[in-house]
N, C-alpha and C positions, 0 to 999 in steps of 0.2 A: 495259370502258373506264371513266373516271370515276375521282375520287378514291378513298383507299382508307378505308373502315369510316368513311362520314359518317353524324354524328348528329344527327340535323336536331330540332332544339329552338325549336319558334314561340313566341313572347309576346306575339302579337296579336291584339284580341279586335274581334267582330263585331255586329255585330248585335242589341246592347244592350236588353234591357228593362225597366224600371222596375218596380215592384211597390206601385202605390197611394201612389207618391211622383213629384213633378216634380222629377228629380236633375237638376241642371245640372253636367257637369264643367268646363264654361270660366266656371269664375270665380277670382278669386285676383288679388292683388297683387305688385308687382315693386319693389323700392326700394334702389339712390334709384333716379332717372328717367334717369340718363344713366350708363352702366359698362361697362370692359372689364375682362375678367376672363382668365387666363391658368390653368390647372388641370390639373397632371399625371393620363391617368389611366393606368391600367393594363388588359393583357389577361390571361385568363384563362378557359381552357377556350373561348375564342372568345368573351368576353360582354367587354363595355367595362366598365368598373369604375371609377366614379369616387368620392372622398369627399364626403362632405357632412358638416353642422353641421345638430345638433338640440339646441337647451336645453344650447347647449353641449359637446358631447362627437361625438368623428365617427363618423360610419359609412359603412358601402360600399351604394352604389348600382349596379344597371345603367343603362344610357343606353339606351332602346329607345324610338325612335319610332314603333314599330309598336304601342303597347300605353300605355294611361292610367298616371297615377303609381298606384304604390302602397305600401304600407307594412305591416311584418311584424306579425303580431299579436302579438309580445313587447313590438314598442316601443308599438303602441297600449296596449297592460297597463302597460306602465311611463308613458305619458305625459296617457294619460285625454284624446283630444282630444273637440269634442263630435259627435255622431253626427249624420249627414245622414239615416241612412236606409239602406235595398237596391237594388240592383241588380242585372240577370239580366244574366250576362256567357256569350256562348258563345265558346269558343277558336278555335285556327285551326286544329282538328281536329273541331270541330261538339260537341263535349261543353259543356252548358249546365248553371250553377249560379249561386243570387242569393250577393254579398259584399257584407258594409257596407261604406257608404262614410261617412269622415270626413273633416273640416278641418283639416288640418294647418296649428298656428297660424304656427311659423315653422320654413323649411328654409333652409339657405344653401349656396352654392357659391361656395365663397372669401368674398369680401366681398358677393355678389348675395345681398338676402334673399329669398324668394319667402313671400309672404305669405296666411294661410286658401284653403289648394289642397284643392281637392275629393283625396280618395285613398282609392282600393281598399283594401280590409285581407285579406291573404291569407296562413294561416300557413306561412312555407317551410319553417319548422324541420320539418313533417310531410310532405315531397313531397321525394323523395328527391336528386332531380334539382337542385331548387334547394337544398337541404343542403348538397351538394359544392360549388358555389360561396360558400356564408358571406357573402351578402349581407342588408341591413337592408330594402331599398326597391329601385322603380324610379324612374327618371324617367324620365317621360311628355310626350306630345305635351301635354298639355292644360295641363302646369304650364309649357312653354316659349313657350307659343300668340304672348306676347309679346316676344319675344326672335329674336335670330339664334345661330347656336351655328355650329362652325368645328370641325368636326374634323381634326387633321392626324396622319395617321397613322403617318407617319415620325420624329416628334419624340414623338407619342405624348400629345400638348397639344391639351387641349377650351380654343375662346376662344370666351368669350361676353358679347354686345354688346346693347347696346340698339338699333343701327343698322349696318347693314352697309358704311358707306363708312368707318367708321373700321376698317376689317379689310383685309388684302390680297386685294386680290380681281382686278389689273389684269390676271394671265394664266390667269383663268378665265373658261371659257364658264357661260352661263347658260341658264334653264329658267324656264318658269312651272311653279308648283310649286299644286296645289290644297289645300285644309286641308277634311277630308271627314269625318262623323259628329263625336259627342259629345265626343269624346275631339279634334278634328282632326287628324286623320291626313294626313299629308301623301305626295301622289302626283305622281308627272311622267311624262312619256314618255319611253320610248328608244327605238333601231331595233334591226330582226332583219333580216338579212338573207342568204336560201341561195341559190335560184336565183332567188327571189321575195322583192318589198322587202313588210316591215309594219312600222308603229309600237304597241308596245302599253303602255297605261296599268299601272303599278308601282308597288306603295308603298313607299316611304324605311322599314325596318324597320331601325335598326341594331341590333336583337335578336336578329338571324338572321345565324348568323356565314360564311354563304355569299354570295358575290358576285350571285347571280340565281337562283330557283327558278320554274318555270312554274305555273302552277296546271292542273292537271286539266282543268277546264272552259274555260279560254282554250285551252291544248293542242286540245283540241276542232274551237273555233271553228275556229284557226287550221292545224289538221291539213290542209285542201284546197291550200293554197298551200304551194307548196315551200321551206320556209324549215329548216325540223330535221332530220336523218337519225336516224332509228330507230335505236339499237343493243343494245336490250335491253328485255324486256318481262316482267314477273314479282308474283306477287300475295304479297301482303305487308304490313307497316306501316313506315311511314320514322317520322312525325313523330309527336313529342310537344309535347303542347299543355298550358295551365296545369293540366287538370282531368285528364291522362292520354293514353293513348296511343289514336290513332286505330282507326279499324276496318279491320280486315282488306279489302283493295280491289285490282286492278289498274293497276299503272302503268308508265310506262316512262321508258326513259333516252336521255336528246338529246342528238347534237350540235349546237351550235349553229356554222355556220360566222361567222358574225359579228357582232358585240353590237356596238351604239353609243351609245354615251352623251356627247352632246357633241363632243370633239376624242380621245377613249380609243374605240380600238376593240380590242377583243378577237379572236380568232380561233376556231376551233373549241374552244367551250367547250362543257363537260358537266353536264349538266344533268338532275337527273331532275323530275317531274311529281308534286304535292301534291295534296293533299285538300283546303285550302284554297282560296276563294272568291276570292283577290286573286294573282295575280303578286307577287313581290317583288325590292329591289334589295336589299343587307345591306354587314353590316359588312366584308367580304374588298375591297370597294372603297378601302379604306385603304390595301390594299399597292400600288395604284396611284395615288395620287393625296391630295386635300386632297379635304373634303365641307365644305361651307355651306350649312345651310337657312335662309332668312330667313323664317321665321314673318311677322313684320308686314307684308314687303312682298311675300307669294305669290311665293318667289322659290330657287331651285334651283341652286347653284353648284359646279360641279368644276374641280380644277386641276390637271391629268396629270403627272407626270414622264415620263414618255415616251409616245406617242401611240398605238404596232401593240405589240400584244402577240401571240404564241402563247402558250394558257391552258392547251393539252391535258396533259391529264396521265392518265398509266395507272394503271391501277386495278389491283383483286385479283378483281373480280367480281362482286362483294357492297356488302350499306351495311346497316349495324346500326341497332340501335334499342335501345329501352329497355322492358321487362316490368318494373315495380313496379320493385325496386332491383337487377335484376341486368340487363346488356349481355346482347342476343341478336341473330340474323339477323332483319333487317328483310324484305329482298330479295334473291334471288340473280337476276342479271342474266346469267352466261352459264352457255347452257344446258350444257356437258359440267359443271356444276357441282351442276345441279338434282339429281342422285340422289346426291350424297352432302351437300349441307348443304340446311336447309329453316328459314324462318319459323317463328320462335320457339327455333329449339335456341340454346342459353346457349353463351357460351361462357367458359370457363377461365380460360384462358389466354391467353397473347400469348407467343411465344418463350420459353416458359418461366417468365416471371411472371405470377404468377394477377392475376385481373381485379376485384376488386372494384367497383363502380360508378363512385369518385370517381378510382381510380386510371385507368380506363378512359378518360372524359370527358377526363382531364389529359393522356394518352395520345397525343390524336389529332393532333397536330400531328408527333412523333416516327414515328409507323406511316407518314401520309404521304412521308416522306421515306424509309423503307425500300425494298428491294426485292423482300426476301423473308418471308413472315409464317409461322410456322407456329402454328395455334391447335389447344387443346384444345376439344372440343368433347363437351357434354352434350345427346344427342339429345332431344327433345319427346317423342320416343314412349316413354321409360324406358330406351333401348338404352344398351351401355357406351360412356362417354366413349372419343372415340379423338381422335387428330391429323389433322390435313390440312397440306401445305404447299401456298404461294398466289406464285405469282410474278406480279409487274407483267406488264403487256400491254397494247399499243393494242387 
């Protein structure tokens, strides 16, 4: 069950430690004082992609509220901002490494300047992963700490506001929305509910191009109450995190009979369980609806185009991942599958067209919509590439 050959790509980072420096990320200026802004952006490989303005010339940013600004080390080479210092960043796969961080003197988005913002410097040009998307920067919880942002997903328009009553907001439910660590990350609640009701805390990651991901450890918690039906359980790696690909672990695959958030309720959604320390909500909540985080006023806002969804969707049985730059089996989930594909074998192919990394990632919204996949496959253990074909299935 489940999507087919999801690549689960986190950008959020935890747990921050300093290194013989008091780094503050919430600092930075916003000007002027009062603006609404209106800003095409684009998707791609499932990452939000917005332009911005630096010293005049644009570049492409992601939009992830799960993860601090930051900025590629070509353009710190080219721009010389001045250096704060270090920072220990661990990902959302537990792999820990210090980046400098600099002040970015000025950033814009459309006509909003954002002024001396604290920023990671991380070179993507060497990480293969972010390569294939050809982005400059992220924007970060920490550069928008001041601001409301409005994502609407159907028009595909970031607006962003100095206050949230000049936005349309009259057929949206609201949320207290908390702003949490260095970065403020911002979290809300939503409900679960199977036989048995829970509400559990999630963070706003628009980084994460999945609608909801459980964490491991809340799975846990909440595995006594009847809220998820088991439908697959298999050891492997799903996510990839800034610093690389997680460690090999046990996990499984959920149904959720009903997700709610506000006035949007979902129905048996699929879900599988992460390495990460946090639950999340992500970017797929755009093909339902409008997102508004109001930074300044701890404040949470969605606007549904329609209210009951059925989410389910059948799968191939499997969810890939990423080895260095080549596409491989993450998890294999149903078991008449386990003895012929296994965690880590590469694969090839797709229907006859080879796979190289960026074309795979650009890939994954097309395989979804298939219903039949046949891949080549390069086993792990040196054996000869052969094919499999995969049909959809509840």
């Amino acid at each position: 069950m489940g999507r087919a050959i999801v690549l689960l790509l986190f950008l959020v980072f935890h747990n921050s430690y300093t290194r013989a420096q008091n780094i503050r990320l919430d600092r930075g200026k916003v000007s002027p004082k009062s603006y609404l802004e209106e800003i095409k952006f684009d998707v791609s490989k499932g990452k939000i992609l917005v332009p911005v303005s630096i010293a005049g010339t644009t570049y492409t940013f992601i939009l992830d509220t799960g993860a601090p600004n930051m900025i590629s080390k070509d353009l710190v080479d080219l721009l010389e901002p001045k250096v704060a210092g270090s920072i220990g960043v661990r990902d959302a796969t537990g792999n820990k490494k210090f980046l400098e961080v600099v002040s970015l003197e000025s950033l814009k988005i459309g006509n909003v300047e954002f002024l001396q913002t604290p920023s990671l410097v991380f070179d993507f040009n060497h990480d293969p992963v972010f390569k294939c998307y050809g982005i400059d920067g992220i924007i970060g919880s920490n550069m928008l700490r001041k601001s409301v942002i409005q994502l609407d997903g159907k028009r595909k328009i970031l607006r962003l506001a100095n206050k949230a009553n000049i936005l349309s907001l009259s057929q949206a439910t609201s949320a207290p929305m908390e702003l949490l660590g260095i970065q403020n990350s911002p979290y809300i609640w939503i409900g679960l509910k199977g036989t048995d009701k829970a509400r559990e805390r999630v963070l706003v990651d628009t980084g994460m191009d999945k609608l909801y991901a459980i964490s491991k450890t809340n799975y846990t918690i909440l595995k006594d109450k009847k809220l998820f039906q088991e439908v697959g359980k298999g050891i492997g790696a799903g996510s990839v995190g800034l610093f690389g690909k997680g460690p090999r672990a046990e996990h499984y695959r959920l149904v959720l009979p009903k997700f709610q958030l506000g006035n949007l309720s979902l129905t048996d959604y699929i879900t599988t369980t992460t390495n990460d320390t946090d639950s999340k909500i992500g970017a797929e909540l755009l093909n339902y609806g409008t997102m508004t985080l109001d930074y300044r006023k701890k404040k949470f806002y969605f606007q549904v185009d329609s209210h009951i969804k059925n989410s389910s969707n059948p799968g191939f049985g499997f969810t890939a991942t990423v080895d260095g730059d080549k596409p491989v089996i993450g998890f294999v989930w149903d078991e008449p599958l386990k003895d012929k594909i296994h965690y880590g074998d590469e694969i090839l192919e797709v229907n006859g067209v080879s796979q190289e990394l960026c074309e795979f990632l650009a890939g994954k919204g097309d395989r979804e919509r298939l219903d039949t996949l046949i891949l080549k496959i390069k086993p792990r253990n040196g054996d000869d590439p052969f094919d499999i074909s995969l049909k959809k299935r509840l």
